[in-house]
C-alpha positions as CSV (number, residue, x, y, z in Angstrom):
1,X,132.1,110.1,178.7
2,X,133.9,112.5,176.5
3,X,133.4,112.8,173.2
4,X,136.4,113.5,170.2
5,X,136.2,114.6,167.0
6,X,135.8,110.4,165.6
7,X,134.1,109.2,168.7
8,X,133.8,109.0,172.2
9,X,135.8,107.3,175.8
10,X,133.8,105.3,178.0
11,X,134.6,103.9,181.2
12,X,133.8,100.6,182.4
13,X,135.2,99.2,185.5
14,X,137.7,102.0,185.3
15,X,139.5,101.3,182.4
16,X,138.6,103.8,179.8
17,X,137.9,102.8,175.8
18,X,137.8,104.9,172.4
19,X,135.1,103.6,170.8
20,X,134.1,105.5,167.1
21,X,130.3,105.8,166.1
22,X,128.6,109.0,164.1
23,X,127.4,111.8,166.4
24,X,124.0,111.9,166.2
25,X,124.8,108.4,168.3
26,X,126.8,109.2,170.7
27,X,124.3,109.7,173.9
28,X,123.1,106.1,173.2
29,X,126.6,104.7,172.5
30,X,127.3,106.4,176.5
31,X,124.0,105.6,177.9
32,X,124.8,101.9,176.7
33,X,128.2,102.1,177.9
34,X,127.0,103.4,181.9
35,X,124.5,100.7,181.6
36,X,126.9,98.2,180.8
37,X,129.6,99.1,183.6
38,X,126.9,99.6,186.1
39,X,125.8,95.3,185.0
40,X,129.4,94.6,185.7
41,X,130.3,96.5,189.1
42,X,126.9,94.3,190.1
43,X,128.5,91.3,188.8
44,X,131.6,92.1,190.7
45,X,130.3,93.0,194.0
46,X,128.2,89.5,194.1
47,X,131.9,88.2,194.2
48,X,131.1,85.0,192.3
49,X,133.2,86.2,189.1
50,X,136.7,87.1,189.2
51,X,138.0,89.0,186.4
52,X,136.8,91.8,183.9
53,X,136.9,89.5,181.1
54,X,134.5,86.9,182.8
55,X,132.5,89.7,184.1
56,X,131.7,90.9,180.9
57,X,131.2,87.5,179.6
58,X,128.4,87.4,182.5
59,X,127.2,90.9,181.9
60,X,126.9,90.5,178.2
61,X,125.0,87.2,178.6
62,X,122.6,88.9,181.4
63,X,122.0,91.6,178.9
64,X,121.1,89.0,176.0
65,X,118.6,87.3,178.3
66,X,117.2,90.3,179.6
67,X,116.7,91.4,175.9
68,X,115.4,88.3,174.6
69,X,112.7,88.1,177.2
70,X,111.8,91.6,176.6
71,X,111.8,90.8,172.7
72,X,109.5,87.9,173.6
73,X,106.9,89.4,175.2
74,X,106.8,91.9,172.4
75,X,106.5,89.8,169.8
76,X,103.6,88.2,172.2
77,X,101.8,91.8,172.4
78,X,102.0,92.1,169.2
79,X,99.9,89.3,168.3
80,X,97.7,89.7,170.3
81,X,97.0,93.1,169.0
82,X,96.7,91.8,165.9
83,X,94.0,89.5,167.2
84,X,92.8,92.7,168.4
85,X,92.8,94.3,165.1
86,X,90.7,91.1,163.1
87,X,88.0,90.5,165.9
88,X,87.6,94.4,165.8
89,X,87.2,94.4,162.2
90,X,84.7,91.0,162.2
91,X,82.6,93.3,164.5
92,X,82.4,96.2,162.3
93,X,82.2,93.6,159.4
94,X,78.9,91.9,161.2
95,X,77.9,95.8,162.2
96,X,77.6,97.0,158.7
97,X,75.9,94.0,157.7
98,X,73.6,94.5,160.2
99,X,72.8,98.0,159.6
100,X,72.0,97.2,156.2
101,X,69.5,94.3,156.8
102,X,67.9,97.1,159.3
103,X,67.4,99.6,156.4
C-alpha cells in the first residue's frame, strides 16, 4: 500500500489501483484490500477460475456469503440476548414482588 495525498494504491493480483477514501480510513481501505487479493490468489491457485475478472467475481461472492452468515448469526445473538434481557427483568420483576409480600 502507499498512500497519496487523495488516497491510496493497492495491489491485488499484481496489478496496482488508486483508490480515493478520507485518511482517517485508509488502514481499513488497505487491510480490505490485502484481504481481498489474498481471497483471489486462493481462488487462483485452486485452478478452477481463469481470469481476474471471474476471480473477483468468485472472491467478491465468497466474501458476501461469508458476511451474510456472519451477519446471521449476529442478528441470532442478538435475540437471544434480548431474551436474555426480558427473562432477567421478569426475575427481578417476581423478586421485588417477592420481597415485598415478605415485609
Amino acid at each position: 500500500m502507499k498512500s497519496t495525498q487523495d488516497g491510496v494504491k493497492v495491489s491485488i493480483l499484481d496489478r496496482e489501483y488508486f483508490v480515493g477514501c478520507p485518511e482517517e480510513q485508509r488502514a481499513e481501505l488497505a487491510a480490505a484490500a490485502s484481504y481481498l487479493d489474498k481471497q483471489m490468489r486462493q481462488i487462483q491457485r485452486g485452478g478452477k477460475v481463469i481470469g481476474p475478472d471471474r476471480c473477483a467475481i468468485m472472491a467478491g461472492l465468497n466474501i458476501a456469503h461469508d458476511f451474510l452468515k456472519l451477519r446471521e448469526q449476529l442478528t441470532a445473538s442478538g435475540e437471544v440476548q434480548n431474551r436474555l434481557r426480558s427473562i432477567r427483568e421478569k426475575i427481578d420483576s417476581v423478586m421485588q414482588q417477592d420481597k415485598q409480600l415478605s415485609l
